[in-house]
NULUM-553963 format. One record per residue (C-alpha): x, y, z. Coordinates in steps of 0.1 Angstrom, whole numbers, always signed. Example, Ala and Ser with C-alpha at 12.3 -4.5 7.8 and 13.67 -1.06 7.14 Angstrom:
2
REC    east   north      up
REC    +123     -45     +78
REC    +137     -11     +71
// end
This chain:
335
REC    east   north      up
REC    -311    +202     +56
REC    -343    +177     +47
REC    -340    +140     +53
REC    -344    +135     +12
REC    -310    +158      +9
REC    -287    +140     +36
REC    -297    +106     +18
REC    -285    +125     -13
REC    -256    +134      -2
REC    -247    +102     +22
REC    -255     +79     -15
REC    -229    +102     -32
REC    -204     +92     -10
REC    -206     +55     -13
REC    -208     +53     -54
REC    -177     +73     -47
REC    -163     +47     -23
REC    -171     +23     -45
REC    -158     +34     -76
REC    -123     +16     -67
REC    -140     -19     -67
REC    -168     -11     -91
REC    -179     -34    -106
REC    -172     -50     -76
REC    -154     -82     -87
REC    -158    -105     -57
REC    -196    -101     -61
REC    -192    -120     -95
REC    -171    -149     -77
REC    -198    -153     -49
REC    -227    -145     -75
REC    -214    -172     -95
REC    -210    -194     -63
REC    -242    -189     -48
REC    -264    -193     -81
REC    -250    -227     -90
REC    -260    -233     -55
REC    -295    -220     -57
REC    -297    -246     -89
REC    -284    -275     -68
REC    -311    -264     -40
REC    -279    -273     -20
REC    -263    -244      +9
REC    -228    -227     -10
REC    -196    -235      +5
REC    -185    -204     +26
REC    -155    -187     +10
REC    -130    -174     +35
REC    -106    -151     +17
REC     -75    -156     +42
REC     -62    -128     +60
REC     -24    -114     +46
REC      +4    -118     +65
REC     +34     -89     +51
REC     +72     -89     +59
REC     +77     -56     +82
REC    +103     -35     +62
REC    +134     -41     +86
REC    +132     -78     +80
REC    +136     -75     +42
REC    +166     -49     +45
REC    +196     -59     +38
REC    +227     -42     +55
REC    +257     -31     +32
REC    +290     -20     +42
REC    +300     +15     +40
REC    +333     +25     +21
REC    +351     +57     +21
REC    +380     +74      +7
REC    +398     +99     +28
REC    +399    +135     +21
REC    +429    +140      +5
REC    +423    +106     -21
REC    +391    +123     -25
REC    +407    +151     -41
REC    +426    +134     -66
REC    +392    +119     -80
REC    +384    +151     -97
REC    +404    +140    -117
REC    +377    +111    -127
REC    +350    +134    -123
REC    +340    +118     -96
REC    +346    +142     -65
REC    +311    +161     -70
REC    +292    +124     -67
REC    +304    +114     -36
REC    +305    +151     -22
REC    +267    +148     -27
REC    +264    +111     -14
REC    +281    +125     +17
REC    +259    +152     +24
REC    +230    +153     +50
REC    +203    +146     +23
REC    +227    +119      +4
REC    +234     +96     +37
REC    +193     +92     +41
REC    +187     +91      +7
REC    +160     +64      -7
REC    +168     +33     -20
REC    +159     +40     -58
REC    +182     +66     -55
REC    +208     +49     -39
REC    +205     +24     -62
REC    +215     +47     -88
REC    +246     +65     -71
REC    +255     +31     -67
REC    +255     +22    -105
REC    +271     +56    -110
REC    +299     +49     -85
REC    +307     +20    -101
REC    +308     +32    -133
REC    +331     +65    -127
REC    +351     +42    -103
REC    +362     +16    -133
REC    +366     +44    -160
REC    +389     +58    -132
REC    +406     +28    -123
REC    +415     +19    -166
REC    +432     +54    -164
REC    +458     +43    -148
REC    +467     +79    -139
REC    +460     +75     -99
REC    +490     +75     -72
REC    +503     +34     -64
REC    +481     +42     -32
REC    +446     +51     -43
REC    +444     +30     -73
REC    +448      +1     -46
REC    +423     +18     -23
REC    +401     +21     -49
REC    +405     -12     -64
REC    +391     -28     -28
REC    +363      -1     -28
REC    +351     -12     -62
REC    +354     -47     -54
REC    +330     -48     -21
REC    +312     -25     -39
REC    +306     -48     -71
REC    +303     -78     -48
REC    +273     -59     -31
REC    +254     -43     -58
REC    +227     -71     -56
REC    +221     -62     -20
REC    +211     -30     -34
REC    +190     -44     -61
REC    +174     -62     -35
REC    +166     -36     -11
REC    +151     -14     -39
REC    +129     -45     -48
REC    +120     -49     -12
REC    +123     -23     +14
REC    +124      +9      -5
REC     +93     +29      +7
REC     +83     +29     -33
REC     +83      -7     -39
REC     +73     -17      -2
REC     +42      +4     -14
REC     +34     -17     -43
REC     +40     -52     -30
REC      +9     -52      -9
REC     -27     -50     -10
REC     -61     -60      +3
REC     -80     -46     -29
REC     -90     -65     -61
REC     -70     -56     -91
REC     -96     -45    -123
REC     -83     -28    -156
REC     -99      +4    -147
REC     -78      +8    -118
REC     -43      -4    -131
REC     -29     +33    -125
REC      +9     +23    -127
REC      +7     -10    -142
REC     +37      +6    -171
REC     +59     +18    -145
REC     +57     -11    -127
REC     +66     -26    -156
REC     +96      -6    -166
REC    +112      -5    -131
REC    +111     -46    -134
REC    +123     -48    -171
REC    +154     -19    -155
REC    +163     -40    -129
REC    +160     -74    -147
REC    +186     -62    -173
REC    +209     -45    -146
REC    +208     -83    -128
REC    +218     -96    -166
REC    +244     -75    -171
REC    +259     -78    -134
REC    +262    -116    -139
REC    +284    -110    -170
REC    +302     -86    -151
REC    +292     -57    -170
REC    +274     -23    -161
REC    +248      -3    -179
REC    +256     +26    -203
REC    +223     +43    -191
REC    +200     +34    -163
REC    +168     +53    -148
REC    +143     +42    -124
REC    +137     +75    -105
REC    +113     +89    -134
REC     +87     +58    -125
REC     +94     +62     -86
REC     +63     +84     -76
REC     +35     +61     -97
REC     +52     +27     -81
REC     +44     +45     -47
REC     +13     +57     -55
REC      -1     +25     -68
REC      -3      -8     -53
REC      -5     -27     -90
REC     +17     -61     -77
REC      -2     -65     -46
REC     -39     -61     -65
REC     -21     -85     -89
REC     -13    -109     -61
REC     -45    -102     -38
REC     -65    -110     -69
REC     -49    -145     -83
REC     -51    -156     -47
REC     -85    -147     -41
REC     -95    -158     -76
REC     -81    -192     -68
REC    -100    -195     -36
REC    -130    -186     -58
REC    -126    -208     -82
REC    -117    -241     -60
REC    -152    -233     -37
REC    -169    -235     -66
REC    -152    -263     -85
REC    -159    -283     -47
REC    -193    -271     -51
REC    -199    -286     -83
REC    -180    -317     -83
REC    -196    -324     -42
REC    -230    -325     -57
REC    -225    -337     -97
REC    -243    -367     -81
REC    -277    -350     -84
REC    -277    -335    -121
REC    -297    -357    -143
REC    -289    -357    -184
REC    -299    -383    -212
REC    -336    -401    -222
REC    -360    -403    -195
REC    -348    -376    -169
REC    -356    -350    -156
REC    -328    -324    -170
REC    -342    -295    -153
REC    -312    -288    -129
REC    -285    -298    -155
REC    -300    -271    -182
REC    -306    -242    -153
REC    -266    -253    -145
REC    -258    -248    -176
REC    -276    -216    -181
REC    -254    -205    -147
REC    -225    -211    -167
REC    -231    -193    -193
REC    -247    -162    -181
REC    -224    -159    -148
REC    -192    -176    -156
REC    -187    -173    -193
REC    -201    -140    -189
REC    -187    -124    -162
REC    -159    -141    -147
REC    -139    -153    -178
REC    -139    -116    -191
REC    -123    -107    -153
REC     -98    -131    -154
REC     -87    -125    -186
REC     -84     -86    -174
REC     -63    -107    -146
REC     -42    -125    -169
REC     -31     -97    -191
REC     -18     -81    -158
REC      +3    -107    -150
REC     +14    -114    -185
REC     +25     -78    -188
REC     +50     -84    -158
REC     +55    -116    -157
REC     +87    -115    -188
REC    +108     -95    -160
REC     +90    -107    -125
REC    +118    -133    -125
REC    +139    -106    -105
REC    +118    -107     -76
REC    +138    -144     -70
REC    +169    -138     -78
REC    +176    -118     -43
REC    +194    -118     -10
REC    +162    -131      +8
REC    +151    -159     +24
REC    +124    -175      +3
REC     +97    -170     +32
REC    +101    -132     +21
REC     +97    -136     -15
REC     +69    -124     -31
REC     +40    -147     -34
REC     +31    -138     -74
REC     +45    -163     -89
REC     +33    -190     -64
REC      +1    -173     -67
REC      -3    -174    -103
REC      +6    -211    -105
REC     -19    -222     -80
REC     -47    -199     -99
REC     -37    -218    -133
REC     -42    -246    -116
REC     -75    -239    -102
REC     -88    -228    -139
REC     -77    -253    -153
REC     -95    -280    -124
REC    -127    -260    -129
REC    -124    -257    -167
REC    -123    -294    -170
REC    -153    -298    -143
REC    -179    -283    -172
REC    -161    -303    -200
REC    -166    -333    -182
REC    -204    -323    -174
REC    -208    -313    -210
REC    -195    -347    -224
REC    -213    -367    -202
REC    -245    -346    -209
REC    -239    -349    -246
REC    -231    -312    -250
REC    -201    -294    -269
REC    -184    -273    -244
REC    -198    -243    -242
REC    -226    -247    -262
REC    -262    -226    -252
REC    -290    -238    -246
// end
């Protein structure tokens, strides 16, 4: 094979490597970064992107009791149609079964158990048996939301990444969605002590596994912030030197402002407004993620991150207003 058909091939490779990142967004940030430099004839603050630091799985599980009903006073729940559901929960497969569908036999349990219990057509014996099962079961049903939200292989899958998020690669975004908006409604209705008449997560189990949407989320707005206050320190360390008004030379202020418009207004604010709509479209249920059994070192840093980036917008934002008044310019004006 020639020389001309190995650089062929070997180039083929990396567009497809970096189709996932492409356009590769943290080249706009340090674009940006670097050309408002170049105009300042000043050296660009050096962006460190800090490295994660992730929960291991075993410290965000959270250990539930195990009931059971002997054999016997498991018989006389056929008559609640409940005898094939915990003959499968007590199978080989059903004791190592995942969280989402734990989470489920769970609901289910719960369910059959109360429609059994209003009967009132069990023995003196197993109605009281069952009335104690129910109630530690009840009592630990947000464990379980909890460790489908945290340590289930799916979820635990999605929480974390080291990539950027971008709308052509927000595979699963939807699911993600639904799971949160099912799980936000089941923590509603447990706090008025009810249950759901239907409830399905399993159907959006494989694409929350497959994709990693939450952590690009998170990975992004915290990167974006860093980004975005570099930059803002950039500007606002060497404001000192860009000259505007009568009699002086507005050469860097206008090549600035050029910077802004090409690079930030075109480029960035198109990104993180891609960014934003991400958030936005899980950000009416992402409430769930903090109203669990963990410490708050272990809660997801989404939220947090998405303040903080807000904040650094807005800080940057109000940079170029400021320039722009002081220059005599309408924000966002060309040149």
């Amino acid at each position: 094979m020639t020389e001309a058909k190995y650089a062929i091939i070997i180039g083929a490779c990396l567009g497809l490597l970096g189709c996932d990142q492409a356009p590769n967004v943290e080249n706009r940030f340090e674009n940006y970064l670097n050309r408002l430099a170049n105009v300042q004839q000043k050296n660009a603050i050096e962006v460190v992107i800090p490295t994660p630091d992730y929960p291991r799985k075993r410290e965000l599980f959270q250990q539930t009791s195990r009931q059971t009903v002997g054999v016997v006073d498991a018989l006389q729940l056929s008559k609640c149609n409940l005898m094939e559901l915990v003959a499968q929960r007590n199978t080989v497969l059903g004791k190592v079964q995942d969280q989402f569908r734990n989470l489920e036999y769970e609901i289910a349990l719960l369910s059959g158990l109360k429609s059994c219990l209003d009967t009132n057509k069990l023995s003196a014996t197993l109605n009281e048996d069952l009335q104690n099962i129910y109630s530690i079961k009840w009592q630990e049903l947000p464990l379980h939301i909890t460790n489908t939200l945290y340590s289930s292989d799916a979820f635990y899958a999605n929480l974390f990444s080291t990539d950027w998020y971008t709308k052509e690669t927000n595979q699963g975004l939807y699911s993600l969605q639904n799971v949160l908006q099912q799980l936000s409604m089941l923590d509603a209705l447990y706090h008025k002590g009810e249950l759901p008449s239907y409830f399905d997560i399993l159907s959006f189990q494989e694409e929350i596994e497959k994709y990693d949407q939450l952590g690009r989320i998170s990975h992004s707005l915290q990167s974006a912030t860093v980004y975005l206050q570099a930059t803002t320190q950039q500007l606002q360390q060497y404001d000192n030197i860009i000259f505007c008004g009568n009699n002086r030379d507005t050469t860097k202020y206008r090549r600035l402002k050029n910077v802004f418009h090409k690079y930030y207004i075109g480029e960035i604010q198109p990104y993180l407004a891609d960014l934003n709509s991400a958030y936005h479209t899980l950000s009416p249920h992402i409430e769930i993620l903090y109203t669990v059994n963990l410490d708050n070192q272990y809660h997801h840093p989404v939220q947090s991150a998405y303040n903080k980036y807000t904040q650094a917008t807005i800080s940057h934002a109000q940079y170029w207003m400021i320039l722009f008044k002081r220059c005599g310019d309408q924000v966002g004006q060309s040149s």
